[in-house]
Every structure is written in structure tokens, then in C-alpha cells.
C-alpha positions as CSV (number, residue, x, y, z in Angstrom):
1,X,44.3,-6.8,-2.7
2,X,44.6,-4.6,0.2
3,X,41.0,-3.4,1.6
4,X,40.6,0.2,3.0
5,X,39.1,0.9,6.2
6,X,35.3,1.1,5.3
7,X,32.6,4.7,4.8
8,X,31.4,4.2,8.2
9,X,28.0,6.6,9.2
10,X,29.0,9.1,12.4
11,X,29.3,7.4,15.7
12,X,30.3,4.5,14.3
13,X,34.1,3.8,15.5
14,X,36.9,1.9,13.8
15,X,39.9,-0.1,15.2
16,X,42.5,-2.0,13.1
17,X,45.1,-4.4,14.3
18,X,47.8,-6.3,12.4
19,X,46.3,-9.7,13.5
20,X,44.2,-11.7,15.1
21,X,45.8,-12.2,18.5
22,X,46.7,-8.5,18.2
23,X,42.9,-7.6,17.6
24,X,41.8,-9.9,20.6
25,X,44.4,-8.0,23.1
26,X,43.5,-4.9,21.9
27,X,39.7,-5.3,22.7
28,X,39.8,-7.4,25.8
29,X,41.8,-4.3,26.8
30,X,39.5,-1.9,25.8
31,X,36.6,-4.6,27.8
32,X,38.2,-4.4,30.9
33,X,38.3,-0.8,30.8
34,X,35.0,-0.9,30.2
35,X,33.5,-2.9,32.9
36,X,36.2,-1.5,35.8
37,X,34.7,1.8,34.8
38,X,31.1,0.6,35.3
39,X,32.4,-1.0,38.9
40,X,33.0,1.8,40.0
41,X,29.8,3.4,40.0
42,X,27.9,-0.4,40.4
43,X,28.1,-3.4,42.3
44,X,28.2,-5.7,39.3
45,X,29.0,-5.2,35.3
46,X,27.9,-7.6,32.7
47,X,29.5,-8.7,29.2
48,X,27.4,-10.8,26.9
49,X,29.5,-12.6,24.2
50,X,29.1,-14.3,21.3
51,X,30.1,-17.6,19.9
52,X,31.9,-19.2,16.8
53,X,35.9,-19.4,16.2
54,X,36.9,-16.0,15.8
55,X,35.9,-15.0,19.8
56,X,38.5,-18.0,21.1
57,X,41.2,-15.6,21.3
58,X,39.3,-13.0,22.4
59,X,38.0,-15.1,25.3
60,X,41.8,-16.3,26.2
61,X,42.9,-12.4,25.9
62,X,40.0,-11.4,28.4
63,X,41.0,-14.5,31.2
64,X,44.1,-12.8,31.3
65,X,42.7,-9.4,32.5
66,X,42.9,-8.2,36.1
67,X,39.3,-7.4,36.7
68,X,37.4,-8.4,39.8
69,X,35.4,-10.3,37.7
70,X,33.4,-12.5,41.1
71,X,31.2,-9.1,39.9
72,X,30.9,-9.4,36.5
73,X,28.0,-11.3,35.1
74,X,28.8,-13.2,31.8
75,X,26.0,-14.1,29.5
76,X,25.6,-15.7,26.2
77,X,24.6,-13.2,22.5
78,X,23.0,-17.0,21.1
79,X,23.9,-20.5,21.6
80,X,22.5,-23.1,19.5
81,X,20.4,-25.8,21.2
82,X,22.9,-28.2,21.9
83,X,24.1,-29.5,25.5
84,X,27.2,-28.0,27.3
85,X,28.8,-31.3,26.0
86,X,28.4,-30.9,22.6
87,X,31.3,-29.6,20.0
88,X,28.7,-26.9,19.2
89,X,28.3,-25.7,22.0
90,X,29.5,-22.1,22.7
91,X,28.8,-21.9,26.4
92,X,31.8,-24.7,26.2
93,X,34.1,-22.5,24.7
94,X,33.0,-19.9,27.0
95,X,33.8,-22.6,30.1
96,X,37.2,-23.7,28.6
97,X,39.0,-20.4,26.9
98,X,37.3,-17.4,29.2
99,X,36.7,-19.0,32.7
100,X,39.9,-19.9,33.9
101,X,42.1,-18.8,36.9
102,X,40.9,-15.6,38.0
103,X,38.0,-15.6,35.8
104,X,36.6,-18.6,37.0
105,X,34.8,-16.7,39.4
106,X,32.8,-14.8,37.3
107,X,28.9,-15.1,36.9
108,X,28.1,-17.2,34.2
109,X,24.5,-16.9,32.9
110,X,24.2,-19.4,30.4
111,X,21.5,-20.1,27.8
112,X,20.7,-23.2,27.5
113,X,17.9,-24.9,29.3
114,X,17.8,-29.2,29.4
115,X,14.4,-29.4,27.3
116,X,13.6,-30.3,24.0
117,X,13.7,-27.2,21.7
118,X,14.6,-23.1,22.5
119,X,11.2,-22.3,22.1
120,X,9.6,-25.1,25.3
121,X,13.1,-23.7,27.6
122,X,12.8,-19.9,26.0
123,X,10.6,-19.1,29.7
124,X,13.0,-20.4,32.1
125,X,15.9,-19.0,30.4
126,X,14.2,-15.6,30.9
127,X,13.3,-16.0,34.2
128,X,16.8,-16.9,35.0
129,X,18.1,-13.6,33.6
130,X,15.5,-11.2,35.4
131,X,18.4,-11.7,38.0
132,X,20.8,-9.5,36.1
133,X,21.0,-5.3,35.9
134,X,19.8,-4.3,32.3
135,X,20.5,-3.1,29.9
136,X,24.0,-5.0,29.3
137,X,27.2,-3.1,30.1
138,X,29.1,-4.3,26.8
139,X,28.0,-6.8,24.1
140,X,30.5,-8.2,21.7
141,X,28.5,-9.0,18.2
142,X,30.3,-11.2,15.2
143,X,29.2,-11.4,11.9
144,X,28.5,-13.9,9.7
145,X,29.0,-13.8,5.7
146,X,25.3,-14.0,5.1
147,X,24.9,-10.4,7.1
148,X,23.5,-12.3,10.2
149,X,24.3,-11.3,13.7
150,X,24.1,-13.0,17.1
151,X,21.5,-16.0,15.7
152,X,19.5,-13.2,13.8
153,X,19.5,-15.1,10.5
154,X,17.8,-13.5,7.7
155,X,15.9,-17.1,6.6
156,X,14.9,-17.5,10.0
157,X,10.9,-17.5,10.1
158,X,11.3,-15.6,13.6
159,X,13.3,-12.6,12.5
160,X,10.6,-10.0,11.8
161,X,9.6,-10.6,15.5
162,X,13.3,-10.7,17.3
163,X,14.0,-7.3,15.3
164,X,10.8,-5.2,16.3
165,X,12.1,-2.3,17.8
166,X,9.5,-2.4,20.4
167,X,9.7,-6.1,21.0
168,X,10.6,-5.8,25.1
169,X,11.7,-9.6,25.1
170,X,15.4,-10.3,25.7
171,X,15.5,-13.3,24.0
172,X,13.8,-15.2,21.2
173,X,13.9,-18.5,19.6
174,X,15.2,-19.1,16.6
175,X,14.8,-21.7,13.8
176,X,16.9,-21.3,10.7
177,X,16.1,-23.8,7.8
178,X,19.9,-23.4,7.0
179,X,21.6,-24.3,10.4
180,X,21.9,-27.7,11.6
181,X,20.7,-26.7,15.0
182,X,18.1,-24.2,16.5
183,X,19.4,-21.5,18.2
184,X,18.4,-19.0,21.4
185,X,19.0,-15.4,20.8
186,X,19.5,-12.0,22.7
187,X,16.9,-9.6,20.2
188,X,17.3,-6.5,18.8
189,X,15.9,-4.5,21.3
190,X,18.7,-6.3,24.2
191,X,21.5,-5.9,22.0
192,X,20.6,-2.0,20.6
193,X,19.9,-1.4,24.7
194,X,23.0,-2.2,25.6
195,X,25.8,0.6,26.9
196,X,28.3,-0.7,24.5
197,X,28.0,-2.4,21.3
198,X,31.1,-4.0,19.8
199,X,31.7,-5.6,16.4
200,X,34.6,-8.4,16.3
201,X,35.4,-9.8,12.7
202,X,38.5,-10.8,10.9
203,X,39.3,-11.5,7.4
204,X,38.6,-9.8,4.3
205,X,35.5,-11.5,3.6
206,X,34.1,-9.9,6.6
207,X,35.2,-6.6,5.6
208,X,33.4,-7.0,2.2
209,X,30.6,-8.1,3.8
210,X,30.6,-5.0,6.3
211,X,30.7,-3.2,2.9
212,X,27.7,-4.8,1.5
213,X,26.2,-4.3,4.4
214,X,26.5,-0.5,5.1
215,X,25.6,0.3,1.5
216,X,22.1,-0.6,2.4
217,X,21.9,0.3,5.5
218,X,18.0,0.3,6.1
219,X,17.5,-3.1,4.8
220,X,18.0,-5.5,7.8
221,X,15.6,-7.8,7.0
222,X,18.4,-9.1,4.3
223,X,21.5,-8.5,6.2
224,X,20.0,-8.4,10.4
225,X,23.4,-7.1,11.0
226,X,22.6,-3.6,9.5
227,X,20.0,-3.1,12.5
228,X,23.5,-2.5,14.8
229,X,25.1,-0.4,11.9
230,X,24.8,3.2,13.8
231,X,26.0,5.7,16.3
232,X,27.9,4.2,19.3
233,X,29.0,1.0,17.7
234,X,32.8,-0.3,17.8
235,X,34.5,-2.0,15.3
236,X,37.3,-4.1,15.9
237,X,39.1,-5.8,12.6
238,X,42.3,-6.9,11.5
239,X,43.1,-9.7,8.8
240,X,42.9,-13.0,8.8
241,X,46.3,-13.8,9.5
């Protein structure tokens, strides 16, 4: 069954490819436009970026833009506590899919620190980006099936506190009972800040989930994603396949 574009509140923007490598060209397109813009009018830009499998082609679509990227700075939306070596490790997918060539040179900020859990490195990590400009120039969100965002779980015993609106921390620590790992996260109040919000999903799953998740739209203690629901956000979809 073929699923219509969603009832999306005002603000809230919609772009549809015809695939996934389509959909990853299209944004890292519309990225790049992004940060030149902000170069001209700063010295540096910064793109915070999530991980998982659906951002891989996005990444590889980005290394091939011509930016002059030894400005941009590139920090992590979550990573789970895992070293760079590690499968699950997104700052590795960020290292082998985005910063190749001519985007080697970029500024990567990543946010994992070598202690024992998110919440003993959570300090360091935060000193570390007091270096950058905030708020973020663009942040690209995903979404999981369970309505979560960045590593905003809705299980996670932290949430209530990474979600107050008036939390000024940039980052939390995050322990979901349902994740095999614990995570580090950007918070509400760092993602919302940001100049641009974009939502990258795929599939029709996600779609339905988006659905689900709009019809409630206050309730973001179920679905954390909701919270990012509003004026200004991007949406970028296309199928699966």
C-alpha cells in the first residue's frame, strides 16, 4: 500500500525522493547549501549527525560536496559508549563514509571519552565542546520505530531530565534498559537550539511511525521524537528501496 505524504503542523517541511541514494543527494545538497551560507557570514559552521544505517549514504553523499569543510566542525547527535573500534560505534562510520578526501579536513568533535561509563566521561566531553559556536548550524535527527530520537529513548530513566526545556546542558547520559549499550546524547534543549533541524528516515515503517507520532503531538514522554515535531523542522523521506 502506497502511504501519502503525512498532516504535518505549519512550519514543518516535507521532501520526498524516489530512493534512498536519491534522498541522501538531495539533503547533503540542501546541507551544503546550508553551511556555505553560514560561511559566509562566520568563520566556522557546524553539522551534528546522527548514527545508525540509514545516515551511511547520507555521509558518502556529503564527502562528495565542495565545501571548505577545514571550517566546518562535525559533531556527534549520540553515540553509544563503545570505543572508536567497535562495530557500534558511529563516530567509525562517521571516520570511514564522511571524512574522506576533501572532508578529511574537517573538525571532528567526537563523543566518546576513554572511561568507564557516559555518565564518569559526560564532563570532559562537555568541556571539549565549549570550543565550538552554539547553537548548531544544522542537525540531522533519525528516528527510531519506538518514537525515540538521537539516544532520547522513552524507557530511558534519564529522559525526563534530557527533555526539560530549560535544561541548559548539551549533553546527557543515557541508560536505556532496552539497548545493549549506554549511550551519550545531545538534549533537547541543543537539538531544539539549533538553526536547522532535519529529519532523515526511510521506509514505510518510519512513515507510520511519523504518523503515530504527530497524532499525539504533546506526548513526548512516549514518543521523545514528538518534542522536534514543530515549526522549522525538515523532513526528508523516500522508501525503502
Amino acid at each position: 500500500m502506497k502511504m501519502s505524504k503525512p498532516l504535518l503542523p505549519n512550519g514543518v517541511f516535507w521532501y520526498r525522493a524516489a530512493t534512498p541514494a536519491d534522498l541522501a543527494r538531495k539533503l547533503a545538497e540542501q546541507v551544503a547549501l546550508i553551511l556555505r551560507q553560514r560561511l559566509e557570514a562566520a568563520p566556522r559552521a557546524s553539522l551534528a549527525l546522527s548514527g545508525g544505517s540509514t545516515p551511511i549514504l547520507l555521509f558518502k553523499a556529503l564527502a562528495q560536496q565542495v565545501l571548505d569543510w577545514q571550517r566546518i566542525d562535525i559533531v556527534q547527535v549520540d553515540e553509544r559508549w563503545v570505543e572508536p573500534s567497535h562495530p557500534d560505534s558511529n563516530s567509525a562510520q562517521i571516520r570511514e563514509h564522511l571524512l574522506q578526501e576533501g572532508a578529511a579536513v574537517a573538525r571532528f568533535h567526537p563523543l566518546y571519552e576513554n572511561v568507564a561509563s557516559p555518565s564518569a566521561g559526560l564532563g570532559a566531553v562537555c568541556q571539549r565542546l565549549e570550543s565550538l559556536s552554539w547553537p548548531l548550524d544544522v542537525v540531522v535527527l533519525g528516528m527510531g520505530n519506538d518514537g525515540h530520537t538521537a539516544s532520547l529513548f522513552p524507557d530511558a530513566p534519564e529522559l525526563v531530565a534530557a527533555m526539560a526545556e530549560h535544561n541548559c546542558s548539551k549533553l546527557a547520559a543515557i541508560t536505556p534498559p532496552n539497548q545493549a549499550q549506554a549511550r551519550i546524547t545531545l538534549t533537547r534543549s541543543a537539538i531544539a537550539g539549533a538553526r536547522n533541524c532535519i529529519l532523515h528516515i526511510q521506509g514505510d515503517d518510519k512513515l507510520a511511525t511519523l504518523n503515530k507520532a504527530l497524532a499525539e503531538p504533546d506526548n513526548w514522554a512516549q514518543m521523545p521524537i514528538r518534542a522536534f515535531l514543530r515549526s522549522g523542522l525538515h523532513i526528508f523521506w523516500s522508501p525503502a528501496k
